[in-house]
N, C-alpha and C positions, 0 to 999 in steps of 0.2 A: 543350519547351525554350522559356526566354523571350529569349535574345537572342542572335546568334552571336556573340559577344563578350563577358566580361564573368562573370556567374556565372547559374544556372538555378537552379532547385528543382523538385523533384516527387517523389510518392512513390515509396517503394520495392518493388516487386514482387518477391514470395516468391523467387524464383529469386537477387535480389541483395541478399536477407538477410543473409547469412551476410558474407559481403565487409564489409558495413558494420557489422557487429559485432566483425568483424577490426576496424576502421579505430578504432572507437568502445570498445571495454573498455579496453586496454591504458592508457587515459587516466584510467580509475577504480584504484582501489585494487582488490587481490584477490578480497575477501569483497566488497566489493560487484558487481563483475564477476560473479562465481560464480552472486550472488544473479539479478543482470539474465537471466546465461544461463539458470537454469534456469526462472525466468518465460515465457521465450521457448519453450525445449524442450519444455514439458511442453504447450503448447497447440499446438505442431507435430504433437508424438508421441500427440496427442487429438485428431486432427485437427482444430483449430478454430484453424486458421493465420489464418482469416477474422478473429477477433477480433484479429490485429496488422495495425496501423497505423502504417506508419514511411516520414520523410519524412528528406530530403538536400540539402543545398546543394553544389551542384560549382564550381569553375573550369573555365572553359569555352576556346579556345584559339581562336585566331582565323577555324578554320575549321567552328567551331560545336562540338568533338565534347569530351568530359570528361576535363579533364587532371587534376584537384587534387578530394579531397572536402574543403570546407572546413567543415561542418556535417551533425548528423544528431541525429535526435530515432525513440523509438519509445516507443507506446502500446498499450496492451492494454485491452480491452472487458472490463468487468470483469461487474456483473449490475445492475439496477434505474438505467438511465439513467448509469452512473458508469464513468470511465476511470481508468488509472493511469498517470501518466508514469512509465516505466521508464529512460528513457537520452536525455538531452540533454549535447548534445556540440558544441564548434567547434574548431577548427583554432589552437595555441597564439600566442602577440604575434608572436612572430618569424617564422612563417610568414604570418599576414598583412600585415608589415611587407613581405615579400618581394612580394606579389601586389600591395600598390602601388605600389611602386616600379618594378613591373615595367612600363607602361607606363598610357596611358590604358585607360580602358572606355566603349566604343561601346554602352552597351544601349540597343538600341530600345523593351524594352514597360516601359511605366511602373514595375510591383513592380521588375523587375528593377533600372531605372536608381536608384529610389531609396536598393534595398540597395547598391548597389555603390558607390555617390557615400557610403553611412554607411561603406562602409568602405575609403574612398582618406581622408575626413576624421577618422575614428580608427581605424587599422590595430591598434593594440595591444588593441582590445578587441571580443572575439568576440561582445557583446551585439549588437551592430548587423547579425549573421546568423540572431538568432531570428524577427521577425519574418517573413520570406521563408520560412524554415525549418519554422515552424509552420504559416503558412496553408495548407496544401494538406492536412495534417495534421488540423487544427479543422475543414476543410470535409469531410471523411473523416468522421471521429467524431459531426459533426451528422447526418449521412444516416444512420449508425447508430441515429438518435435518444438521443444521450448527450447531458447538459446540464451534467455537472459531472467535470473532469478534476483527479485530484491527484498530489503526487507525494509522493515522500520526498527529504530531503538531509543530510549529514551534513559537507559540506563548505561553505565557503565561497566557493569559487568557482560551486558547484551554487547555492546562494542567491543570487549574484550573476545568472547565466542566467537563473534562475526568476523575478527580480523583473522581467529584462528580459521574459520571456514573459508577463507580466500576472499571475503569481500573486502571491498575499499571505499571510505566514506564518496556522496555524491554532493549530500548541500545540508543544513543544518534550516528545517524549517520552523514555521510557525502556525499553531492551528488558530484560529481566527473565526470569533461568530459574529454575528448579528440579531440580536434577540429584535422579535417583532414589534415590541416596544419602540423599537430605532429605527421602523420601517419608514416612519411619516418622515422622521429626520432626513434620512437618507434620501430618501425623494426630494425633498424642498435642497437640500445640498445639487443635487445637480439639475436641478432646477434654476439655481442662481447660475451653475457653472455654463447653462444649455446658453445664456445672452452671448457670453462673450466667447464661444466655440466659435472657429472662421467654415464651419460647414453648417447653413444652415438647416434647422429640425424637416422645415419639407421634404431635405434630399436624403434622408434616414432612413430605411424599410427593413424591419425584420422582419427575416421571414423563417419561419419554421420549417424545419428540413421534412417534415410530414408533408407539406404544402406543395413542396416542388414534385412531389411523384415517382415513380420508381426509379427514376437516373440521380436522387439526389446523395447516393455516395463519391460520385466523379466530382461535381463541385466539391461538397463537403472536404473531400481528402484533400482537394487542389490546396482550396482555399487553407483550413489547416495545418497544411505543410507547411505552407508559406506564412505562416505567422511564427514559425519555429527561429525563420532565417534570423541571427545575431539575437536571439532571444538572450536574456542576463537569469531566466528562469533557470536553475540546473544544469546549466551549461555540460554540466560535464555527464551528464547523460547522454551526450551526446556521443560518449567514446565508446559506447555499447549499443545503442538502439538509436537509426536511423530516424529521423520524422514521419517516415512514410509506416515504419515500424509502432513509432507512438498511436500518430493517428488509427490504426489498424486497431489496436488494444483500446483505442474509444469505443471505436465503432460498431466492434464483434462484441463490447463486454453487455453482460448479459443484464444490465441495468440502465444501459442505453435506452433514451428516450427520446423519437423521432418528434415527438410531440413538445419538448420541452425545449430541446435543444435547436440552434437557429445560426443562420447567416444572415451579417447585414452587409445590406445594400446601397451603394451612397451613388444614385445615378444609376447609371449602368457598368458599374463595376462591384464586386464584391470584396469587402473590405476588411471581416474579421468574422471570427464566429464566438460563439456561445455556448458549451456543453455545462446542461445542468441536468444533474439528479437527484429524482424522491428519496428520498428517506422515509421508512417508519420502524428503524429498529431501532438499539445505543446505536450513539453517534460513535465518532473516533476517541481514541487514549480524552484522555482529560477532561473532559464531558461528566456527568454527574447520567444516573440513569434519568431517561428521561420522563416528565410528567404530561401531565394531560393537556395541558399549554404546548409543549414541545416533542410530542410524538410524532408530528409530522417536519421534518427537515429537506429542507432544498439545499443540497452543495453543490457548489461552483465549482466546479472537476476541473472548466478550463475556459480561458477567456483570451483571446490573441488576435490582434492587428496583424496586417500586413506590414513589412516596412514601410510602404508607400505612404499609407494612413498614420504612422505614429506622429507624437509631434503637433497635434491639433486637436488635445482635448477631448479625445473621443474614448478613452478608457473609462471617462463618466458616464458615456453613453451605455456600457455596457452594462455595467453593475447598478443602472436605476432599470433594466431592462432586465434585471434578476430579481430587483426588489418587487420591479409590478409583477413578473410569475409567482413570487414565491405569494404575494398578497393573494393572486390570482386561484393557488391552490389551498391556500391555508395554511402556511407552512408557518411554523413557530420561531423559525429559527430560519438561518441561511450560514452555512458552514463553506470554509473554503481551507486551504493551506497552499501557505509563501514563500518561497525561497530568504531568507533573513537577511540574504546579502542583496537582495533583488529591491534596493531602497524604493525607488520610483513607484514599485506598486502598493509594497507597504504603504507610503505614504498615502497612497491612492484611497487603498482600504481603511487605514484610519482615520480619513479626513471625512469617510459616508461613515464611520462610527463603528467600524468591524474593532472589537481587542483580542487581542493575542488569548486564550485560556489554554494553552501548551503548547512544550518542545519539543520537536525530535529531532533526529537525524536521520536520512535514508539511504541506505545503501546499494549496492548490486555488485552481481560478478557474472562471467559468463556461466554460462552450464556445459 
């Protein structure tokens, strides 16, 4: 606790999770609450409660003890040095209109006094409780050794917070399905496209990174990285995490599937890969929950050429080679998300039939 008077911060311990996810969804919209919770649940129910990090700001009462949450933030550990802001949260204009008016604030330790004085001098805006908010939060995550935290927003008061937390927009994407319905389409689409490719379908092998045996992280990374080079995907992700840094956060995350995900092969060179994963929970923001048709989903995490490779119609190669997994496993659905500005592959995506069902925007900052 920083001052008996006034407001504290510190993080939250697994026992007073839950509370503070009461206090913090009901201030998101549905689908994204849904989404937040089941981020949290699944690494509860995995036991890897370890990888959440969640921090609170309270009002404090004059005899030190926590009357009011007026802020809260949670992060999760994700894989390769990199976090995800899942939930930042403060207390609406009119409730802190009320906490200044309510009298002075006494805080004695410096953080504290100088959040509390940002917010006796603009009550209406909950920017002024992320700093205090976050610190204890960033000092968590660096001991994890994490150096790059991001998040998602689809709001605008979310981008309002986030600019206050030090982040800076990265790309404005788009989430994109494929209901199974569109499967047969999708296949007969690069089906037409498979005649007039100048590489032809003999010299094609995917192959599944399960297949190649325990050294298949040395390709996998190689290959990967090198699909990064002048990529038009997020470019500007690229001012914070390295490719070798990306690739790393595929490989270690803990949804990774040697099984599903693949490199192809044209000859005797390696030309692009394919990272796909199962789904059986809600999908992302914008999504409806799902039914018994669509319980099971395959996203497309990531798909990329090599320079060498682009340029000869082989982006269709990939994504009928997601359409036959996702057949393969039963998948209802095949979810992905696009850079907006990244036209080439939008196009890509909606010429097999994927549409847009939401926006966001995604951000980052160092830690």
């Amino acid at each position: 606790m920083l001052s008996p008077t006034g407001i504290c911060c510190s993080l939250v311990p697994l026992a007073e999770l839950t509370p503070c996810l009461r206090w913090a969804l009901p201030r998101y919209r549905i689908d994204r609450a849904s989404w937040i919770l089941s981020q949290v649940m699944q690494r509860v129910q995995a036991g890897h409660s370890n990888q959440i990090v969640a921090g609170t700001v309270w009002r404090c009462s004059d005899a030190g003890t926590r009357e009011q949450r007026l802020a809260a933030a949670i992060a999760v550990e994700q894989a390769g040095g990199a976090a995800t802001l899942l939930l930042l949260q403060t207390v609406a204009a009119e409730e802190l209109r009320r906490f200044s008016d309510s009298g002075s604030v006494d805080a004695t330790d410096e953080l504290a006094s100088a959040a509390a004085a940002d917010v006796i001098l603009d009550a209406a805006d909950g920017r002024h409780l992320i700093r205090p908010l976050l610190e204890p939060v960033l000092q968590r995550l660096r001991s994890l050794h994490i150096t790059f935290l991001q998040a998602a927003c689809d709001e605008p008061r979310q981008a309002t917070l986030l600019c206050a937390a030090g982040f800076e927009p990265l790309a404005d994407l788009s989430l994109m399905r494929l209901p199974a319905a569109d499967f047969a389409r999708a296949a007969g689409v690069a089906a037409a496209e498979a005649s007039s490719r100048p590489v032809a379908a003999a010299a094609l092998q995917w192959v599944a990174l399960e297949a190649i045996g325990p050294d298949w992280e040395h390709p996998f990374s190689s290959v990967a990285a090198d699909t990064f080079i002048d990529t038009p995907d997020c470019p500007r992700l690229s001012n914070f995490r390295t490719a070798e840094e990306i690739v790393a956060g595929y490989r270690t995350a803990p949804t990774f599937d040697r099984r599903l995900s693949k490199l192809l092969r044209i000859g005797d060179q390696w030309a692009g890969c394919l990272v796909l994963t199962r789904q059986t929970s809600a999908a992302a923001p914008g999504d409806d929950q799902p039914d018994a048709e669509t319980a099971v989903a395959l996203e497309l995490t990531y798909l990329g050429l090599r320079p060498e490779f682009r340029g000869k119609r082989l982006a269709g190669c990939l994504l009928a080679e997601a359409v036959r997994v996702a057949r393969e496993i039963g998948a209802g659905q095949i979810l992905l998300t696009v850079d907006q500005q990244n036209r080439p592959a939008r196009a890509s995506y909606q010429r097999f039939g994927w549409r847009d069902v939401a926006q966001e925007s995604v951000w980052g900052r160092r830690v």
